[in-house]
N, C-alpha and C positions, 0 to 999 in steps of 0.2 A: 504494500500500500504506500502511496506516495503522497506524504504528510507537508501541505503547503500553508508556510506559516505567512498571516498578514494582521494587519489590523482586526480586531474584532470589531463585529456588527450588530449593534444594540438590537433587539426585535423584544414582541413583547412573548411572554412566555404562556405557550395553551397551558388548556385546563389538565390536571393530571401530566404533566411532564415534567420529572424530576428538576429538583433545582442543583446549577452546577457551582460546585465553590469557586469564591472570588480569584480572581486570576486573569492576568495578563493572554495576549494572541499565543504569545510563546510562551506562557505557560502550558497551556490547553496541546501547543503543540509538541512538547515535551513528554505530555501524558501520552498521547496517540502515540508516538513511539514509543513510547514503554509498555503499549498493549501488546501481549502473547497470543493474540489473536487466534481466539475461537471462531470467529465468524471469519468464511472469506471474502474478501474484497472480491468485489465481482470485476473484476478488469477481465474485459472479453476483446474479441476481434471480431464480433460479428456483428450484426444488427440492431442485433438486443444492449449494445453497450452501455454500459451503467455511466452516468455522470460523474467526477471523481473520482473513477477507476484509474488505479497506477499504471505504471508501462512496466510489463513484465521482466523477469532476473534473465528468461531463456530466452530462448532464439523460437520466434511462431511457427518455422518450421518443424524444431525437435520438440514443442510442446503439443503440436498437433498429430506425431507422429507419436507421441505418450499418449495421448487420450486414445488414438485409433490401436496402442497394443494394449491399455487395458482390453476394451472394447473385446479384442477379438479374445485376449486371456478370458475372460467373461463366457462368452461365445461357445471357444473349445472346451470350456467345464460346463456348459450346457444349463449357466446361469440366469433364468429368469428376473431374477431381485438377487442383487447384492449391496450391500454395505461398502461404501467407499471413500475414505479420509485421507486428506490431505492438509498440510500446513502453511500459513502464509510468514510462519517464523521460520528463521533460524533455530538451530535445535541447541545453539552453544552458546556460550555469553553471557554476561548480564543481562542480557536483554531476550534471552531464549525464553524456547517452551520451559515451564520448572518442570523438573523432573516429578515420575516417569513417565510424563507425559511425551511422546511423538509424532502425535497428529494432533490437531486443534478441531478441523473442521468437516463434518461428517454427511454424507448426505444417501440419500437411497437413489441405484441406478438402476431403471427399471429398461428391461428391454422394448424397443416401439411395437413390436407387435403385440405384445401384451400393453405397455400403456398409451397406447393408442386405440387398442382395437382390429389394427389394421385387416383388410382383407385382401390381402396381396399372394400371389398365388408362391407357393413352397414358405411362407412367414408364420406359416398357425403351427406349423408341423413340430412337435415337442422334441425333436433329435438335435444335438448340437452341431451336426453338422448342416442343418439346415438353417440354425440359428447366425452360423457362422456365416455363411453365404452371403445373409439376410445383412451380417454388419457391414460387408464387403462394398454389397450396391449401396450403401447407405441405410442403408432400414436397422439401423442400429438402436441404442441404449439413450435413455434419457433420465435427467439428474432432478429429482423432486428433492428440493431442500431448503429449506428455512435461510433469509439473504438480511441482514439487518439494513436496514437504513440510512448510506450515506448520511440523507440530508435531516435525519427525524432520529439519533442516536439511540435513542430510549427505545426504537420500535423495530418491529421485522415484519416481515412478509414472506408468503411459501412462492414460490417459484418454481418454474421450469425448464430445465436451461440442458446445455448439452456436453457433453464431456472436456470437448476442447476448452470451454470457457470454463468447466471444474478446475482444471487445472493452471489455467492461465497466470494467476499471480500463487502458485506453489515453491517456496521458497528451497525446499528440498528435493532429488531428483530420486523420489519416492513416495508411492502412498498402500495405505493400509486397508487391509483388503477381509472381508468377513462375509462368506456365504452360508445363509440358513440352510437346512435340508428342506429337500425339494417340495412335502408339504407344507412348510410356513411360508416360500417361494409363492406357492401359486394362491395362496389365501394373502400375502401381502399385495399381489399382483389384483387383488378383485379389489383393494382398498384404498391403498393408494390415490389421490387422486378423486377422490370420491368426498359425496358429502361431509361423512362422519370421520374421514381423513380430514378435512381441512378445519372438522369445529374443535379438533385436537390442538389446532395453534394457537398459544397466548401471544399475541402482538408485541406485550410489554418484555422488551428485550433486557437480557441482563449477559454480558459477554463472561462473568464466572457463575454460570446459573446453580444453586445448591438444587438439587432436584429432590428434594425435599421437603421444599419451600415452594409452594404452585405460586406463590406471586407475580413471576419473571418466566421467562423461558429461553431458551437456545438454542441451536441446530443440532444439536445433541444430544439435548433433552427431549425433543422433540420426536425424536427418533426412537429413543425409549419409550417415550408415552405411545408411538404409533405401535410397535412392537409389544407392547403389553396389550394395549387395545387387539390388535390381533390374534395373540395369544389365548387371550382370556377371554376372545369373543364377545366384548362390550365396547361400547363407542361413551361411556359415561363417564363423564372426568373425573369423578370423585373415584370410581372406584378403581381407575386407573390408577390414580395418585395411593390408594391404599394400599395396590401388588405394589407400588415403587417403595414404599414406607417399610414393607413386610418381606421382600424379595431382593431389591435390587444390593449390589454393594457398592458405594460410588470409589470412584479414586481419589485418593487423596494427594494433596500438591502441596509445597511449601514456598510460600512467598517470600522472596528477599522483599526488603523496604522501601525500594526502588520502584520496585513492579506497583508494590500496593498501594504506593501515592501514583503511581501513574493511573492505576484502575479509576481510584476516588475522585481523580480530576474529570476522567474522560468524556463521561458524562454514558457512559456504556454498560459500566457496572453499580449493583448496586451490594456494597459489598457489606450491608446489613445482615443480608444473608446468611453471610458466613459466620455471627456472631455464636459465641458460645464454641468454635473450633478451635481446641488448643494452640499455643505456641507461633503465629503466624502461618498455621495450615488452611484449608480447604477443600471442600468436596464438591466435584463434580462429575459430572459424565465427560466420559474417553472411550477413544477407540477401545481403548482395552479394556472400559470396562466395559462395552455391549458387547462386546467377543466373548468377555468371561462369562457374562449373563445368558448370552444364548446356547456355552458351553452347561452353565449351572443345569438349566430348563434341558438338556440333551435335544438342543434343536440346533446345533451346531455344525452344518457339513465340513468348514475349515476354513480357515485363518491364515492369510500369509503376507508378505511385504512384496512389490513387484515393481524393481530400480528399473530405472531408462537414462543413456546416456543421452542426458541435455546437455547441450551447447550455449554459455553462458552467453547474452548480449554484452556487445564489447561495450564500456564508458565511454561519453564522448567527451572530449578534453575538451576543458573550458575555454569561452571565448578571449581571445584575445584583444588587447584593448587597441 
């Protein structure tokens, strides 16, 4: 994400939108970099491009060439619904994911002939090699995921967007990879996308969401609430939130001091949440821990990490006076 610092711009502040502490352009702009970013920056190259999106770390060639071998990985394991994270940090630093965290941002890839519908002739056929064909012409995977809001910080939106643009501002030249067995696959596949999929999302964003705390939500959380809702075959948030209270095990992180004034500024998190968690910790949802969960529930087909060598975009040397 590419953090452009300027004068701040007085507005008046809607109803129900957190209030953010007092602070200078460049203070605000010192928080945003120190976010660990859970959510991804939607920096795309397509049509769909988000305003405020950054200019990507890789070359558009070798990140469209990542999205297209997930895609076909997907494909040859004869994946209908998978689980797929990616990071828009750095995993190292001061400024990294806190550990053990190594994905931030999570979202569901649903294949198009399932979440579409399509009627495209050899695209219905349940064999992965037909599925595989189907990515080849383009009849591939599409990315259903919770995208917070540039311009509205406190809020998110579900989305539907396509692999290339998942990846687009991924700071790592890897992501995290989680396939259910093939019956939560096809009962995810009829939900998705669907009314009672979409009354599952809380607006009210919080970038270190405690998913214990229905107040806020995040692409992660969200993810979980969809996956229990499937699971347990109820679309009722209450009792969603009650398997997550009773079931779930979140991860736990640990904030340097750095990070946690960066959160409190951002105007992203609210990191009340977290109160009552020992020692400068925190819980949330992580790739690892829907991997685990889906392992707990034995609805797990596997779990794995899938590198691509990207090609970093060269810097351009500053201009000369």
């Amino acid at each position: 994400m590419t953090v452009a610092c300027g004068r701040p711009v007085r507005r008046a502040r809607p109803a129900g939108e957190r209030r953010r502490l007092p602070g200078g352009g460049r203070i605000r702009c010192l928080a945003a970099a120190l976010l660990f970013g859970m959510a991804a920056a939607p920096a795309h190259a397509d049509s769909t491009a988000s305003s405020g999106a950054g200019d990507p770390r890789f070359t558009d060639a070798s990140l469209t060439a990542f999205a297209r071998a997930i895609e076909t990985d997907l494909a040859r394991r004869g994946a209908t619904v998978a689980i797929v994270c990616q990071t828009g940090r750095e995993r190292r630093g001061a400024l990294g994911l806190p550990e053990p965290m190594r994905y931030a941002h999570c979202g569901f890839w649903v294949h198009g002939a399932m979440a579409h519908r399509l009627d495209r002739p050899g695209c219905t056929d349940d064999t992965w090699r037909t599925r595989q064909a189907c990515v080849q012409l383009g009849y591939g995977y599409r990315v259903y995921e919770v995208i917070n809001d540039a311009d509205r910080p406190a809020l998110s939106r579900l989305e539907i967007g396509t692999p290339t643009r998942f990846v687009w501002n991924t700071a790592v030249a890897d992501v995290g990879i989680a396939i259910p067995v093939a019956d939560l696959q096809n009962r995810l596949s009829g939900f998705i996308g669907g009314q009672a999929y979409a009354a599952l999302h809380n607006p009210s964003y919080n970038l270190l969401d405690n998913p214990f705390d229905p107040t806020h939500d995040n692409s992660n959380t969200f993810l979980l609430r969809v996956l229990l809702a499937v699971i347990d075959g109820t679309s009722d948030p209450e009792r969603v939130q009650a398997a997550i209270e009773a079931r779930f095990q979140p991860t736990t992180v640990r904030l340097n001091p750095l990070a946690r004034i960066g959160l409190s500024l951002s105007g992203r998190a609210d990191m009340d949440e977290q109160r009552g968690q020992p020692g400068g910790q925190a819980v949330t949802v992580s790739f690892g821990s829907l991997r685990d969960f889906l392992a707990q529930e034995d609805l797990l087909d596997g779990a794995y990490s899938l590198t691509a060598d990207l090609v970093r975009r060269p810097r351009l040397a500053p201009a000369s006076n």
